[in-house]
KELUM-177326 format. One record per residue (C-alpha): residue in one letter; x, y, z. Coordinates in steps of 0.5 Angstrom, whole numbers, padded with zeros to 4 digits, always signed. Example, Ala and Ser with C-alpha at 12.3 -4.5 7.8 and 13.67 -1.06 7.14 Angstrom:
REM KELUM-177326
A+0025-0009+0016/S+0027-0002+0014/
***
This chain:
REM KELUM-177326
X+0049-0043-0064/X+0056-0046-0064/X+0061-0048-0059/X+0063-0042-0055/X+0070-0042-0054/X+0071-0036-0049/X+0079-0035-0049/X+0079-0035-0057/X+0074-0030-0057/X+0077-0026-0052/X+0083-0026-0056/X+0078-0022-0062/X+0076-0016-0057/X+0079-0010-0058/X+0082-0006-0052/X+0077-0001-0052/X+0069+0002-0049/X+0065-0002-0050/X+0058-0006-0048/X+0058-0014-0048/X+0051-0019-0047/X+0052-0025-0045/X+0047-0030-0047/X+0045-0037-0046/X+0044-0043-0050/X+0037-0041-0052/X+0039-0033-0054/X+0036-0029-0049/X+0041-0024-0045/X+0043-0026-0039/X+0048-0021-0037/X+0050-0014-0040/X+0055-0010-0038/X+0059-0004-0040/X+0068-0004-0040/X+0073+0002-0041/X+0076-0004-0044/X+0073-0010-0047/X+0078-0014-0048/X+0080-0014-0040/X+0073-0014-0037/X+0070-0020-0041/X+0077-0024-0040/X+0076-0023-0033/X+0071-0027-0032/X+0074-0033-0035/X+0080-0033-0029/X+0075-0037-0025/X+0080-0036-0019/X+0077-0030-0019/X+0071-0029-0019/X+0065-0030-0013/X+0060-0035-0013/X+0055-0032-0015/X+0060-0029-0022/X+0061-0038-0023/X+0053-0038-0023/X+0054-0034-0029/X+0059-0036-0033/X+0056-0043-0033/X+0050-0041-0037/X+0053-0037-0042/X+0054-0039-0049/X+0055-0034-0053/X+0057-0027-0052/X+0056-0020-0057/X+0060-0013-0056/X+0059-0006-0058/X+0064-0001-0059/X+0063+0005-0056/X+0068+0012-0057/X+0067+0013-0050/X+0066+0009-0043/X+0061+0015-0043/X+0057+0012-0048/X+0057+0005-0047/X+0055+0007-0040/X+0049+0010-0044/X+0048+0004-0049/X+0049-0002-0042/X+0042+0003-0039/X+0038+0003-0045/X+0040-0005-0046/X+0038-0007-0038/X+0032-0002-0038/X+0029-0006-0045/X+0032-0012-0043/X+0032-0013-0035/X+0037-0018-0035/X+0037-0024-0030/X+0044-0023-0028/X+0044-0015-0027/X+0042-0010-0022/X+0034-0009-0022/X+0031-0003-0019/X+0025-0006-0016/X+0023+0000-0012/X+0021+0004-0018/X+0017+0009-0018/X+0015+0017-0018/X+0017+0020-0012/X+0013+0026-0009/X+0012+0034-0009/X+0010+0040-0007/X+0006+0044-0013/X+0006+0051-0013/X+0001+0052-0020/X+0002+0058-0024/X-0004+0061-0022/X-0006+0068-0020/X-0006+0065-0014/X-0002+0060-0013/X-0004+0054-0010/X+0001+0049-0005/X-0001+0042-0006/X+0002+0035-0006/X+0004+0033-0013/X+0006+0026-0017/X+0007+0025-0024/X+0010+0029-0029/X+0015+0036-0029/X+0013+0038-0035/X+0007+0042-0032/X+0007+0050-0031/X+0009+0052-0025/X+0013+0050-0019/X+0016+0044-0016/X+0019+0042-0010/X+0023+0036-0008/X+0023+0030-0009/X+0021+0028-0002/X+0023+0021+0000/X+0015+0019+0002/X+0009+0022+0001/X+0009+0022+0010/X+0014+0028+0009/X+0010+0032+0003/X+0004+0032+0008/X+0008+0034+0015/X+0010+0040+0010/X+0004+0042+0007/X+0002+0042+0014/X+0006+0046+0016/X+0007+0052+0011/X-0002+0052+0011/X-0001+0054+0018/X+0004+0058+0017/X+0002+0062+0011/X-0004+0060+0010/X-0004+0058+0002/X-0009+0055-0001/X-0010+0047-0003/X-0016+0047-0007/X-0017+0045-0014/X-0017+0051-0018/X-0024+0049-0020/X-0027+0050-0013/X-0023+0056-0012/X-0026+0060-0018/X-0034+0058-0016/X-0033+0059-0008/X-0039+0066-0006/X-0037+0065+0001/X-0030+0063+0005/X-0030+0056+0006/X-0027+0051+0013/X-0020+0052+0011/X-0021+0059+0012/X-0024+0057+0019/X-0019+0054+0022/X-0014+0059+0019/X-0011+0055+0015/X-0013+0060+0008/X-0013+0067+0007/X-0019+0066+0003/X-0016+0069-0003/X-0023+0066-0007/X-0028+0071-0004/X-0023+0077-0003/X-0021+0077+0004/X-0013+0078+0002/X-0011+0082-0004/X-0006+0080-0009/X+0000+0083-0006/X-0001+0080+0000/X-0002+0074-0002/X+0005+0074-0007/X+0008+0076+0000/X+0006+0069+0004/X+0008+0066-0003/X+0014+0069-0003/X+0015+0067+0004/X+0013+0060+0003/X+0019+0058-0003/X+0024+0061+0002/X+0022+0056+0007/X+0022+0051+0001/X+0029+0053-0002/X+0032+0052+0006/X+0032+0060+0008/X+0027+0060+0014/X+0032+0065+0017/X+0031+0070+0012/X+0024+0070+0013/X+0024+0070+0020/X+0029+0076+0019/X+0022+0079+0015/X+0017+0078+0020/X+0021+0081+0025/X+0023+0087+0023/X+0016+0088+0019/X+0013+0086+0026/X+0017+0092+0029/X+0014+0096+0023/X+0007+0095+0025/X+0008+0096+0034/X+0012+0103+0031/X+0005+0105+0027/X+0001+0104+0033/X-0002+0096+0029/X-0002+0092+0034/X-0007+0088+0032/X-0003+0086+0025/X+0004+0086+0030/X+0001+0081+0034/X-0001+0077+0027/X+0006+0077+0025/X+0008+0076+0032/X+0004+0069+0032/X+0007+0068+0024/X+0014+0068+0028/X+0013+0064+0034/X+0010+0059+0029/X+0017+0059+0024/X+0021+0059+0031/X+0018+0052+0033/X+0018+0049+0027/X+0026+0051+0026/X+0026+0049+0033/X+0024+0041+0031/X+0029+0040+0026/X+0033+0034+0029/X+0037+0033+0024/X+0043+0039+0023/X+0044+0043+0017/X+0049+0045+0012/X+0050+0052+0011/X+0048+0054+0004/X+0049+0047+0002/X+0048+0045-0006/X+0042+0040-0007/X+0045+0034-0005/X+0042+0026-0005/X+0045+0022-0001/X+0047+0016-0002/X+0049+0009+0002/X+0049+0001+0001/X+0050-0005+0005/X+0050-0012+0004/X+0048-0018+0008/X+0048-0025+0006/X+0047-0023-0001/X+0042-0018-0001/X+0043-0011-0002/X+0039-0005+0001/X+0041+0003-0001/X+0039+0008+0002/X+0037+0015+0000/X+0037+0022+0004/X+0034+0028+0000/X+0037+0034+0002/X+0035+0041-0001/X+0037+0048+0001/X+0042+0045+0007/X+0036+0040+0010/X+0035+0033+0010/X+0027+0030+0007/X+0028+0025+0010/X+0029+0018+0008/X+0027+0012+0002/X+0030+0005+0002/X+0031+0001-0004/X+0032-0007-0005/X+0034-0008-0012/X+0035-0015-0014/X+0043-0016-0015/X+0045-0023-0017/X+0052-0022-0017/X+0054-0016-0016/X+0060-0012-0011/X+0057-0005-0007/X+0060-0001-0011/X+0056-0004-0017/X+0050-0003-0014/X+0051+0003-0013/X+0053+0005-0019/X+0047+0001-0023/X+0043+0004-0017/X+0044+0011-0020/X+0044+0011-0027/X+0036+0007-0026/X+0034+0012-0021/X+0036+0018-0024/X+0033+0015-0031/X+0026+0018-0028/X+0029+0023-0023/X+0032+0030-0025/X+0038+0029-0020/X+0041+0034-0016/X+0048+0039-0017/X+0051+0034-0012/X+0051+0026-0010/X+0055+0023-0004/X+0056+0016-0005/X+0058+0011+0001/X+0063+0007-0004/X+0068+0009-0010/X+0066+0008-0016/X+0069+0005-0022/X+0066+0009-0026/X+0064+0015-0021/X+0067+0021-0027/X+0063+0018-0033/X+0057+0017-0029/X+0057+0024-0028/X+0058+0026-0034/X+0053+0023-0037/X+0048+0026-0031/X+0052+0032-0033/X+0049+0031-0040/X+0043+0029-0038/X+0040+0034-0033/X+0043+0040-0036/X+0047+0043-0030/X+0053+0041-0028/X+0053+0034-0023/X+0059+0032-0019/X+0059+0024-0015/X+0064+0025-0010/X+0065+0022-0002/X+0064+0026+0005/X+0070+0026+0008/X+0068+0032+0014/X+0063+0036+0018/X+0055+0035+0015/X+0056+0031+0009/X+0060+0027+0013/X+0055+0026+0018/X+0049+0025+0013/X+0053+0019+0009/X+0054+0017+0016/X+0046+0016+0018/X+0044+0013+0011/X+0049+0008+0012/X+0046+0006+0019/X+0038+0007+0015/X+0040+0002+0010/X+0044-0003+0015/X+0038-0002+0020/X+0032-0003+0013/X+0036-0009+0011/X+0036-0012+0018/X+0029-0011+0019/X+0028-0014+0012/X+0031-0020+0014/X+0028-0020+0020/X+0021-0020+0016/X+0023-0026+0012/X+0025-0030+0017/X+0018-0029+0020/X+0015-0030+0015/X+0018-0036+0012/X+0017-0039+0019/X+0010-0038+0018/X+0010-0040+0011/X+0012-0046+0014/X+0008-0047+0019/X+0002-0047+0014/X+0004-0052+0009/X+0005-0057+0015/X-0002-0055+0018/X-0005-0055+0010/X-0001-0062+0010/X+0002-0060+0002/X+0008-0062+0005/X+0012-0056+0004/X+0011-0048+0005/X+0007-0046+0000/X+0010-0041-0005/X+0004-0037-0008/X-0003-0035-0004/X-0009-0033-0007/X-0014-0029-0003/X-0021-0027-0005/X-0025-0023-0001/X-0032-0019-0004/X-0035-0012-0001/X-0041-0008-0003/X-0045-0003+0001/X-0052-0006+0001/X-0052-0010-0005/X-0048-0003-0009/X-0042-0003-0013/X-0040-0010-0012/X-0033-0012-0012/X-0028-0017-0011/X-0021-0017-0010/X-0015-0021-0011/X-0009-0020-0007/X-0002-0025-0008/X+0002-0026-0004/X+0009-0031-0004/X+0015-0032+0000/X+0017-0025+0000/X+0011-0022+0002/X+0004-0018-0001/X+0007-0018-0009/X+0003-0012-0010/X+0003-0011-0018/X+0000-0018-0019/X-0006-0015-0015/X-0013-0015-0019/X-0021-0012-0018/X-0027-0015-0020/X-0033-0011-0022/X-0038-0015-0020/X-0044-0014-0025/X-0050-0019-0027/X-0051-0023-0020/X-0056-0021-0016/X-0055-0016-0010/X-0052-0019-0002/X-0051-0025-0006/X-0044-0026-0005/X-0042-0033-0007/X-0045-0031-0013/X-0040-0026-0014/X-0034-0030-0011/X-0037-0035-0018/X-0036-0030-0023/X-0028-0027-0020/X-0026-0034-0019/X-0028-0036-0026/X-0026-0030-0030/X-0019-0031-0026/X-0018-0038-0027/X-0020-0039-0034/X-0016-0033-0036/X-0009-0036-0032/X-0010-0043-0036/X-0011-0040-0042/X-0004-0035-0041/X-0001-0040-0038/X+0000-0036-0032/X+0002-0038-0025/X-0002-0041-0020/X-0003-0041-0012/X-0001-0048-0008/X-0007-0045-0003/X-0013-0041-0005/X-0016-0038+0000/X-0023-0035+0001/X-0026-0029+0006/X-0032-0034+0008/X-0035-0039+0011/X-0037-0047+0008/X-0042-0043+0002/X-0035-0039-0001/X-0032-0046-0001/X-0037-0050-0004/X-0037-0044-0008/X-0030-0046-0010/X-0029-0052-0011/X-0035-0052-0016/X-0032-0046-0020/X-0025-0050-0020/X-0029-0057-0022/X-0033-0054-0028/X-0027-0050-0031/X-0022-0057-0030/X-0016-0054-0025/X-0014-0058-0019/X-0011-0053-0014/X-0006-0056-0008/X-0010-0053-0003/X-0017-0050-0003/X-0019-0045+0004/X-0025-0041+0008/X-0023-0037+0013/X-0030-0036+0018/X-0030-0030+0023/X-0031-0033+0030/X-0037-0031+0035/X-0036-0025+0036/X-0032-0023+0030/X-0025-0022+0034/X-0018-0025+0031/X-0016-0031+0034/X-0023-0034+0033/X-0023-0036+0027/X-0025-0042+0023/X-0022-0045+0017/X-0025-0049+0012/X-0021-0054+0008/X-0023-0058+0002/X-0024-0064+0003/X-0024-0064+0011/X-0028-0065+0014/X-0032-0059+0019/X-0029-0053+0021/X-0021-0054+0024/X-0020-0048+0030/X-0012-0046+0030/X-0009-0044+0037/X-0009-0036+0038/X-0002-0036+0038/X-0001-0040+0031/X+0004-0038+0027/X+0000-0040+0022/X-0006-0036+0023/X-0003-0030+0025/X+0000-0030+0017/X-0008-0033+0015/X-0010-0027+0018/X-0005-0022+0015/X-0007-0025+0007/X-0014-0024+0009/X-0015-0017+0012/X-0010-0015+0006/X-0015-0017+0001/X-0021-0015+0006/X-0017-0008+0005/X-0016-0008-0002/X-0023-0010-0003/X-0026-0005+0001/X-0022+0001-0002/X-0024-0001-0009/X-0032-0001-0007/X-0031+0005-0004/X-0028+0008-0010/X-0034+0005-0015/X-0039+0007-0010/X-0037+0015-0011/X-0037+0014-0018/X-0044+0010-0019/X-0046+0016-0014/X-0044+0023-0017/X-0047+0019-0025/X-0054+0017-0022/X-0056+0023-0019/X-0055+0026-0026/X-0056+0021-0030/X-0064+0023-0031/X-0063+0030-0032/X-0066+0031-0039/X-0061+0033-0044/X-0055+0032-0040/X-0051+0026-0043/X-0044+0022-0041/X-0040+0028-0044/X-0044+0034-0041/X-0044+0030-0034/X-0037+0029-0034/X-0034+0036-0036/X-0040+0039-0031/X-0036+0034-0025/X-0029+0036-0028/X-0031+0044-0027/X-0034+0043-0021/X-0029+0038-0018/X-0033+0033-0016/X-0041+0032-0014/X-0041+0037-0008/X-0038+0043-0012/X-0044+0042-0017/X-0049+0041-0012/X-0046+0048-0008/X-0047+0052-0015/X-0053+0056-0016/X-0057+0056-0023/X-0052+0061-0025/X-0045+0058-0024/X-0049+0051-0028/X-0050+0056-0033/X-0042+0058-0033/X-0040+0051-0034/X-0038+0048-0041/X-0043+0046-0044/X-0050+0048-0040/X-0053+0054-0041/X-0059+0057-0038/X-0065+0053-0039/X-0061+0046-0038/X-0057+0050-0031/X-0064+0051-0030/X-0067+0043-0031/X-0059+0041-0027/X-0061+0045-0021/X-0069+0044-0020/X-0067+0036-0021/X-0061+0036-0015/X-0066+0042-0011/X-0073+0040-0011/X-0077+0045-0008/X-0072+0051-0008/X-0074+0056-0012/
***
């Protein structure tokens, strides 16, 4: 690449929409940025007057610049997303935080089932939502069961129920699977519950009241009494919203940002029907952007996965607020307006998300700080010198010697990296030997991070004693890695925290840190994360090698057969709660093996 020479090339660009890429020496994309004029945008970056720090740190590594003409700030506002979500420049504004909100389901059933959802929308039935956390979908969930009593069971338990199960019991479900409620009925509650979900409880406080005085006017006082009980639910819940309501509000998410020290923090209020969800924060990396920036990269990420709603508050003007709106406009199909609360409710709500997204990025900075202090302190306790910048943990659970599983957590500097965590299915070693187990992780982990050249840990540490170490070291020798630092963490006497007994190789004996180490306390974090991880992963490996083993010697019932039969049934207790003709009834099974399936799970029954 030649000499780049910036005011030149300034002079060349047309005073148009556009989107520009800046690049290194090398040619990797560093920056990429959208303008209503080109010509005016990329020459403000070469008035270093100007310009933050953080813009210098930019100007200084490029080496070249590319531009694309657009007709409109709209469409460069399009083409900057699709560049920053291929690309994820250095420099721009990442959305770590991505991932899939929850919902709340209705299925397109006959009758319909309320549950928890995450995934695609593209499903028959009805969505509600999002919700900021899944806490808020359950709390919901709760909530409407005990009031209309909708049921949350797999469609295929529904269709293979003969009797009325706990959660009819606990009157938590009318039982539509075995008849108890008819099909009016039920449409009636369903009806009730959306009217809940859309915001208007009112009015199904209104219905229950006056069919209330219907039944007490025919004498029913036993279904009076029902309702009655129905209303006072609806009433104590309404009763419990702390957060104010707007008055047929539009669906609108609110949004704010603050800034400290360089760091950023959106917050996100969802309110749907006039009432607040709840709230979700975000810490997108931001390298050398403004607030409004922010929020503006924040919004065209975010809704890229997400249907945005009729409305958005934001907590800053924005520079491309119109455009910005036209496009989520173009993209969602209904009209969607960016605007700033000036009174009354909205005003109130953009207030909260301003303090949740000031409150959230003090508690991040507090946690940082903490957890550098006791990063520091394990360096200097590990001698290396310096904190370390990346800790590996292993630990390995089983029941018994079943279903074997190592687990990998990472942590660095800023916490648990949750993407780079990885399970080990432990197969080929005998049963307890869990230095033989920890062998195999440890050697399939490392050879395959030498080969790609992948980071390694400054501390690796191990959930056991003096044998996980010896294991180790021999597993690390063997494949010819050198690591900074190598540990085993050992329970204490009596198994409680502030017992435990470290190993380190090449020391000599066990090192005991006081209760109160700043550094023990960050030991004892990684080690219960990946006791936790592991764990987790055992318990689902067990379930799965239980549900197969118990069908796998039944004559004529393969891994095909075996899987469709679980997926009817929804999991081995279905199958185990069917009679020979429900087996029969399955895809693929008929009589005489539903005969072979039900002899084999009931010896002796007839």
């Amino acid at each position: 690449m030649s000499a780049f020479e910036p005011k030149a090339f300034v002079a060349t660009l047309p005073a148009r929409p556009g989107v520009y890429r800046m690049l290194d020496a090398g040619g990797a994309i560093l920056y990429v940025g959208k303008a209503r004029n080109l010509r005016a945008r990329v020459g403000s970056y070469f008035r270093p007057e100007r310009l933050q720090p953080r813009a210098l740190a930019l100007v200084r590594h490029i080496a070249g610049i590319e531009v694309t003409v657009t007709h409109s700030e709209t469409e460069a506002l399009l083409l900057e997303h699709n560049l920053i979500k291929e690309h994820r420049p250095r420099y721009n504004v990442i959305l770590r935080d991505d991932k899939s909100f929850p919902w709340l389901q209705l299925s397109a059933h006959e009758f319909p089932r309320l549950s928890f959802y995450r995934g695609s929308r593209r499903l028959p039935g009805r969505l509600f939502g999002p919700y900021p956390s899944a806490g808020a979908v359950h709390e919901t969930l709760q909530q409407l069961h005990r009031l209309f009593r909708l049921r949350g069971c797999r469609d295929s338990f529904f269709a293979n129920r003969s009797r009325p199960c706990l959660e009819y019991q606990i009157r938590r479900c009318s039982a539509p699977c075995t008849g108890l409620i008819s099909h009016a009925d039920y449409a009636r509650d369903v009806q009730a519950a959306v009217l809940v979900l859309e915001g208007r409880a009112g009015d199904v406080s209104s219905g229950l009241a006056a069919a209330m005085d219907e039944a007490a006017g025919r004498l029913d006082f036993e279904r009076a009494a029902a309702l009655g009980d129905q209303l006072a639910a609806l009433t104590e819940i309404q009763s419990r919203q702390v957060v104010s309501r707007a008055r047929g509000g539009r669906n609108t998410d609110v949004l704010a940002v603050a800034e400290q020290g360089g760091e950023f923090c959106v917050a996100l209020l969802p309110a749907r029907g006039g009432q607040l969800l709840g709230t979700a924060t975000f810490h997108p990396r931001a390298p050398i952007s403004t607030a409004p920036e922010v929020l503006s990269a924040f919004i065209r990420q975010h809704y890229d996965g997400q249907e945005p709603p009729a409305q958005i508050l934001v907590s800053h003007r924005l520079e491309d607020q119109q455009a910005l709106a036209e496009a989520l406009t173009a993209r969602a199909g209904h009209p969607v307006t960016i605007a700033s609360a000036r009174r009354g409710t909205p005003l109130r709500w953009l207030e909260l998300a301003r303090q949740n997204a000031a409150t959230a990025l003090g508690m991040r900075a507090a946690t940082r700080s903490n957890q550098a202090t006791q990063l520091a302190a394990l360096g200097e306790f590990l001698g290396l010198g310096r904190p370390p910048a990346r800790i590996e943990c292993f630990d390995i659970s089983h029941t018994r010697g079943e279903a074997t599983v190592a687990s990998c957590v990472v942590f660095d500097a800023q916490g648990p990296l949750r993407q780079e965590y990885r399970r080990y299915n432990i197969e080929g070693v005998a049963a307890r030997d869990d230095c033989g187990a920890l062998r195999q992780a440890l050697s399939r982990r490392y050879r395959r991070r030498l080969q790609e050249g992948a980071a390694l840990p400054e501390l690796l540490l191990l959930d056991g004693g003096a044998g996980q170490l010896a294991t180790a070291a021999a597993v690390l020798a063997e494949i010819g890695l050198a690591l900074p630092s190598v540990a085993a963490v050992a329970k204490g006497a009596d198994r409680r925290p502030g017992q435990e007994r470290l190993f380190l190789l090449g020391r000599e004996g066990a090192s005991i840190l006081p209760p109160d180490s700043v550094a023990l306390r960050l030991i004892q974090r990684v080690r219960d994360e990946a006791h936790r991880f592991a764990i987790s992963g055992h318990r689902r490996s067990r379930s799965r090698a239980r549900q197969t083993s118990m069908l796998e010697a039944v004559a004529g019932l393969g891994p095909a057969r075996r899987r469709r039969l679980l997926q009817h049934f929804g999991g081995l207790q279905g199958v185990l709660r069917a009679g020979v003709e429900d087996l029969a009834r399955a895809p693929g099974i008929g009589p005489a093996l539903a005969q072979s399936i039900f002899e084999h799970l009931h010896p002796g029954v007839t």
